[in-house]
C-alpha positions as CSV (number, residue, x, y, z in Angstrom):
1,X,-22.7,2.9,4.0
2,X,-20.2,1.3,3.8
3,X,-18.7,3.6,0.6
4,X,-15.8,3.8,-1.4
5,X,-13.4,4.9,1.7
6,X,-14.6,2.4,4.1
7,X,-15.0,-0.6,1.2
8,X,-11.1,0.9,0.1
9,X,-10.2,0.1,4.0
10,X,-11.3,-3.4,4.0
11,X,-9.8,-4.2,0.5
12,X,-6.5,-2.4,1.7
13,X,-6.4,-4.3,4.7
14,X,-8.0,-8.0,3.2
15,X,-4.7,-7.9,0.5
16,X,-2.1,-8.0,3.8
17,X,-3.4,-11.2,4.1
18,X,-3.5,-12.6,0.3
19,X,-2.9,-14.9,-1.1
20,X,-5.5,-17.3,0.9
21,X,-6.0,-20.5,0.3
22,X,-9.7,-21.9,1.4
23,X,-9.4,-25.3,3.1
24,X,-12.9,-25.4,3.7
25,X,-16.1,-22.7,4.8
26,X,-19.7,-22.4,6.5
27,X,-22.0,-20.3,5.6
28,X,-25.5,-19.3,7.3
29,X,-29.0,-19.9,5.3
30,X,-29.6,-16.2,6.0
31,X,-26.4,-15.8,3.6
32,X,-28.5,-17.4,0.9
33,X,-31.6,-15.9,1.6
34,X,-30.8,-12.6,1.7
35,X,-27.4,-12.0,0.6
36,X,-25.9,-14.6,-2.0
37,X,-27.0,-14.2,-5.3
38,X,-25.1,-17.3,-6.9
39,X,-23.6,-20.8,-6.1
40,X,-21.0,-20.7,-3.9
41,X,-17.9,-23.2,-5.2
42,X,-14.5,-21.8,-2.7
43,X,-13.5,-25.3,-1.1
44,X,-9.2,-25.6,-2.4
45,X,-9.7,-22.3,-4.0
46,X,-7.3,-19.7,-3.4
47,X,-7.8,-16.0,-3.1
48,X,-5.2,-14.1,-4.9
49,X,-6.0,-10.3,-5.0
50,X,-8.8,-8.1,-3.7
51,X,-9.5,-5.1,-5.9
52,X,-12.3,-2.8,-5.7
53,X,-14.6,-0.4,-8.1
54,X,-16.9,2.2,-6.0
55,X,-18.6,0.1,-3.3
56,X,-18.3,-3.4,-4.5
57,X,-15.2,-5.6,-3.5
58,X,-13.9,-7.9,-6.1
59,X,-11.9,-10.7,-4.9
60,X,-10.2,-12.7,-7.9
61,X,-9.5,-16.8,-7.6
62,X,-7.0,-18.8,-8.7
63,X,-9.5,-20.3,-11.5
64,X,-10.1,-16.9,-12.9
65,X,-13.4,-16.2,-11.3
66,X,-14.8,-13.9,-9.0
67,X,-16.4,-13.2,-5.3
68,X,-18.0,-9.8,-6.0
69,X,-19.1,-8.6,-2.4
70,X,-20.8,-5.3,-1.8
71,X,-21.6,-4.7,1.9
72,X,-25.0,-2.9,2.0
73,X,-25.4,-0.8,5.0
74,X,-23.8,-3.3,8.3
75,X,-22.1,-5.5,6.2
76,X,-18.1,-6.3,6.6
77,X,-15.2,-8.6,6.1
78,X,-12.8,-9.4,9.7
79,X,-9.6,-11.4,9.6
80,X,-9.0,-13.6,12.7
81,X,-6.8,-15.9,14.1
82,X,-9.8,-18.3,15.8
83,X,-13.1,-19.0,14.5
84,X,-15.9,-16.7,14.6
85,X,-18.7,-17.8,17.2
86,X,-21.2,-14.0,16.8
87,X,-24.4,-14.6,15.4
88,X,-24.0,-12.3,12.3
89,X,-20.8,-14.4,10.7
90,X,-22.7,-15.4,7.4
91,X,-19.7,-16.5,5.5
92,X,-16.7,-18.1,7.4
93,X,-13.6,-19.1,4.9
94,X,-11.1,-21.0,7.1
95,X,-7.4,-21.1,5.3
96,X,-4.1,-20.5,5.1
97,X,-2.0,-17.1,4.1
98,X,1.5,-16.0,4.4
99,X,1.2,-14.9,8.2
100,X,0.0,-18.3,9.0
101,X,-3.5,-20.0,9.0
102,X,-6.7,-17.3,9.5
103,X,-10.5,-16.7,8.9
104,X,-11.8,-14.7,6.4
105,X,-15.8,-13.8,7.8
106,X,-18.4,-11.8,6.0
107,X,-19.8,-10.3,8.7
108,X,-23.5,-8.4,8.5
109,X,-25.9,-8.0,11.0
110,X,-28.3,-6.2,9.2
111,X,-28.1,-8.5,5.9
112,X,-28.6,-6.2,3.1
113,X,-25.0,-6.5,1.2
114,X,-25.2,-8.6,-2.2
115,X,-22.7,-11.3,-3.0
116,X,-21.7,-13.1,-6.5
117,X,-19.3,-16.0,-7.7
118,X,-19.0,-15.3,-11.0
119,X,-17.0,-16.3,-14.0
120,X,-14.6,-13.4,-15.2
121,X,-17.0,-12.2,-18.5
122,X,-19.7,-11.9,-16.0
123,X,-18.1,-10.5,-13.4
124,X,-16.5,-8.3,-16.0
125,X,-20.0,-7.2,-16.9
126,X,-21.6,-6.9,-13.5
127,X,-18.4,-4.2,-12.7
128,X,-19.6,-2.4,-15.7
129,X,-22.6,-1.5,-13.9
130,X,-21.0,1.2,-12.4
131,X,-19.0,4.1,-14.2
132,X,-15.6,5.1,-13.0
133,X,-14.4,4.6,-9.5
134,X,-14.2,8.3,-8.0
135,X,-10.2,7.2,-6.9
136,X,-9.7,5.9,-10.2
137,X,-7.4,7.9,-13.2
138,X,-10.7,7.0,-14.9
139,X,-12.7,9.6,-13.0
140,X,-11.6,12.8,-14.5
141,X,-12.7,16.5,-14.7
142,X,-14.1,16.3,-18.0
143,X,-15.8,13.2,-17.5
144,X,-17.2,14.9,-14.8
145,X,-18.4,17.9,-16.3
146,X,-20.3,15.3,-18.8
147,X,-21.8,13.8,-16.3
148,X,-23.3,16.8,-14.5
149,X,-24.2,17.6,-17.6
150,X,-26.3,15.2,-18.8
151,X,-28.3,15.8,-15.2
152,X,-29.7,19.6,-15.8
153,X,-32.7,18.2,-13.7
154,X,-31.5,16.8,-10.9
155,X,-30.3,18.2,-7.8
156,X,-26.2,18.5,-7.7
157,X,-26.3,16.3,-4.6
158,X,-28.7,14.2,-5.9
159,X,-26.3,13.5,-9.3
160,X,-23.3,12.9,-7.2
161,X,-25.1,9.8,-5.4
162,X,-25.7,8.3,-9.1
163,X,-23.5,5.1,-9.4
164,X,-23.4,5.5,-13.1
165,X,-21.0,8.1,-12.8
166,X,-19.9,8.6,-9.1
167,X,-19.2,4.8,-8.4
168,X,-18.5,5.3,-4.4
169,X,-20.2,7.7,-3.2
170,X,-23.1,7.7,-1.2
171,X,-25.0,10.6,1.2
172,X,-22.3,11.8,3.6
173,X,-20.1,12.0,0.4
174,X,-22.2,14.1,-1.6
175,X,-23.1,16.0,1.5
176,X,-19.2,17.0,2.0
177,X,-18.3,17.1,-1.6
178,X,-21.2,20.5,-1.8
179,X,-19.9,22.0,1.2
180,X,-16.0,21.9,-0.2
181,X,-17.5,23.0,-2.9
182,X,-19.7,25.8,-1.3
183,X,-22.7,24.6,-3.4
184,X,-26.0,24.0,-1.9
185,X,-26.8,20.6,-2.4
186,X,-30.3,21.3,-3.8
187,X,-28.8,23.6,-6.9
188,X,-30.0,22.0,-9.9
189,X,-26.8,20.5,-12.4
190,X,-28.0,22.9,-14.9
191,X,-27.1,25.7,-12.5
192,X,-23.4,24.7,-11.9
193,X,-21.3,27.9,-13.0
194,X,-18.3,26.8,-15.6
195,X,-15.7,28.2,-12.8
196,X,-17.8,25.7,-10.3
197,X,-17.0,22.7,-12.0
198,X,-13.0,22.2,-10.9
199,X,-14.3,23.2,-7.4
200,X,-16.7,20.5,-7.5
201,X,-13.8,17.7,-8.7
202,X,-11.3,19.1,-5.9
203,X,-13.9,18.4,-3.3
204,X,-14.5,15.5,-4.4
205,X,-10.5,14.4,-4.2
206,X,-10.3,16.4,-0.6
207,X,-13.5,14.3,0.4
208,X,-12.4,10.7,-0.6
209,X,-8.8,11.0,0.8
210,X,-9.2,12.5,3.5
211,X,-11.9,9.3,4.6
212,X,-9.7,7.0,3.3
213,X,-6.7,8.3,5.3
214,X,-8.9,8.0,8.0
215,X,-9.6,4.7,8.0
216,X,-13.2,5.4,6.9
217,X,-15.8,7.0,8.6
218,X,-18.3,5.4,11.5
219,X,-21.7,6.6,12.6
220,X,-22.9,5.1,15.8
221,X,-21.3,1.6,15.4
222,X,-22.1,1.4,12.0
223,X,-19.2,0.3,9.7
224,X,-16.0,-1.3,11.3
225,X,-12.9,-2.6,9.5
226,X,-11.4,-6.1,9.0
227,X,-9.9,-5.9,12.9
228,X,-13.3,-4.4,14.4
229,X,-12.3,-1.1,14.3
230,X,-14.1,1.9,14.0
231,X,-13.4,4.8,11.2
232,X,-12.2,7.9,12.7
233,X,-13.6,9.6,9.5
234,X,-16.4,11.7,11.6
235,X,-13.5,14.2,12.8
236,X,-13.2,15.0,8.9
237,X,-17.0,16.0,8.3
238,X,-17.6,19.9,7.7
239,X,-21.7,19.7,7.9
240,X,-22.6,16.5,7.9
241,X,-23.9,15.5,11.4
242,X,-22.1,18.7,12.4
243,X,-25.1,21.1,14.6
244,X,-22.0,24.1,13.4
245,X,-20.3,24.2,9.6
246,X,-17.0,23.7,10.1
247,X,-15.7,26.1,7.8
248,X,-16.7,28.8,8.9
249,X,-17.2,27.9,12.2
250,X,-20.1,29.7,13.4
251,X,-23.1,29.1,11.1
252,X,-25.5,26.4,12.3
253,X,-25.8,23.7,9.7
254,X,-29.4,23.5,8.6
255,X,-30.5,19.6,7.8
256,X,-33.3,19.1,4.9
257,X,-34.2,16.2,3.4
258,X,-33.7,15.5,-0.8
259,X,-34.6,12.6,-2.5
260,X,-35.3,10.9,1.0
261,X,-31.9,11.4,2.2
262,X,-30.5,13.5,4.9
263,X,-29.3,16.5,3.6
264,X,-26.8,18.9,5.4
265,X,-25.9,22.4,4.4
266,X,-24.0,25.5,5.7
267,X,-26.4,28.9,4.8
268,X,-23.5,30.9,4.6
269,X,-21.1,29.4,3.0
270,X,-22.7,27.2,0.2
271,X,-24.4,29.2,-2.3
């Protein structure tokens, strides 16, 4: 948390406000110790796009490089009109945009997001980390079917958390991409039916857009958008942190725990 509908928020809402032009920035030592991975060099650099691929921002400069930013679990990026003064703003890019001059701030209370200033082949091979974004013409039935595949093992719920192919998603996901599905999220890949698999890719489109229109989903003041804002995502989610499954509306959702994770399933309707 953040994942791909909240990062796809921030990105959205960062490019209303490109192309930026750094005049000059501050950063914290905690951004260093914890969360930058590189040499920062942003002074009369200018931000021209923000794109994104699963949970990691990628902000391209005028010089051809990159600011890779993936937020961990607190982490965020807020536009404002004045300076920053809360005690979490790790990274504060002051410039000018087409609306007039703002602030760019990685905010992150927890400090567990990653950051990079990379050239493009490296950046190019850092992105390639991840297989296709789950919003992207990329991510496609039968590369999914593959990729379930290739998983017999593993735990459907479990696979769909795997970067490598589901770049994005992350627990609450995978928890609503099973119940759409009606799968339990504990079935093994190797017992997905051939008639399951096209219900498995339609959750997963019903799950990510529906987020995304939402503006992103918070848990108790966790993830908040470029303004502050919280995600109104949660009035979205079937069984996760749901006490009933919301599609059938009477079943209590029983809560497990796979692969260390919070797990959330309806008994009756996910088989």
């Amino acid at each position: 948390m953040p994942e791909l509908p909240e990062v796809e928020t921030i990105r959205s809402q960062l490019s209303s406000v490109l192309p930026f032009e750094v005049k000059n920035f501050t950063s914290t030592r905690e951004l260093a110790k914890d969360v930058l991975h590189t040499q920062l060099n942003l002074t009369d650099r200018t931000f021209t796009a923000a794109h994104r691929k699963g949970k990691m921002l990628d902000f391209r400069l005028d010089d051809g490089s990159h600011l890779l930013s993936h937020l961990g679990m607190t982490g965020t990026w807020l536009i404002t009109t004045t300076r920053p003064t809360n005690k979490h703003a790790h990274l504060i890019l002051e410039g000018t945009t087409p609306l007039g001059p703002r602030y760019l701030t990685y905010d992150d209370p927890r400090r567990f997001g990653h950051m990079y200033h990379l050239s493009d082949a490296k950046a190019q091979l850092k992105l390639n980390e991840l297989g296709p974004d789950l919003a992207s013409d990329e991510f496609t039935l039968e590369f999914m079917i593959e990729a379930i595949k290739k998983m017999k093992g593993r735990a459907l719920k479990v696979a769909l958390l795997d970067q490598k192919y589901f770049a994005g998603s992350g627990n609450y996901i995978a928890n609503e991409i099973c119940a759409h599905a009606r799968i339990r999220p504990q079935r093994l890949c190797g017992k997905v039916k051939a008639d399951e698999f096209p219900l498995i890719f339609a959750a997963i489109q019903k799950v990510i857009s529906g987020a995304i229109a939402s503006g992103g989903t918070t848990f108790q003041g966790g993830y908040r958008d470029t303004s502050g804002e919280r995600g109104l995502g949660v009035s979205n989610l079937v069984v996760f942190w749901q006490e009933t499954c919301q599609l059938c509306g009477v079943t209590p959702v029983k809560k497990t725990v796979l692969a260390q994770r919070g797990t959330y399933h309806c008994p009756k309707c996910q088989k």
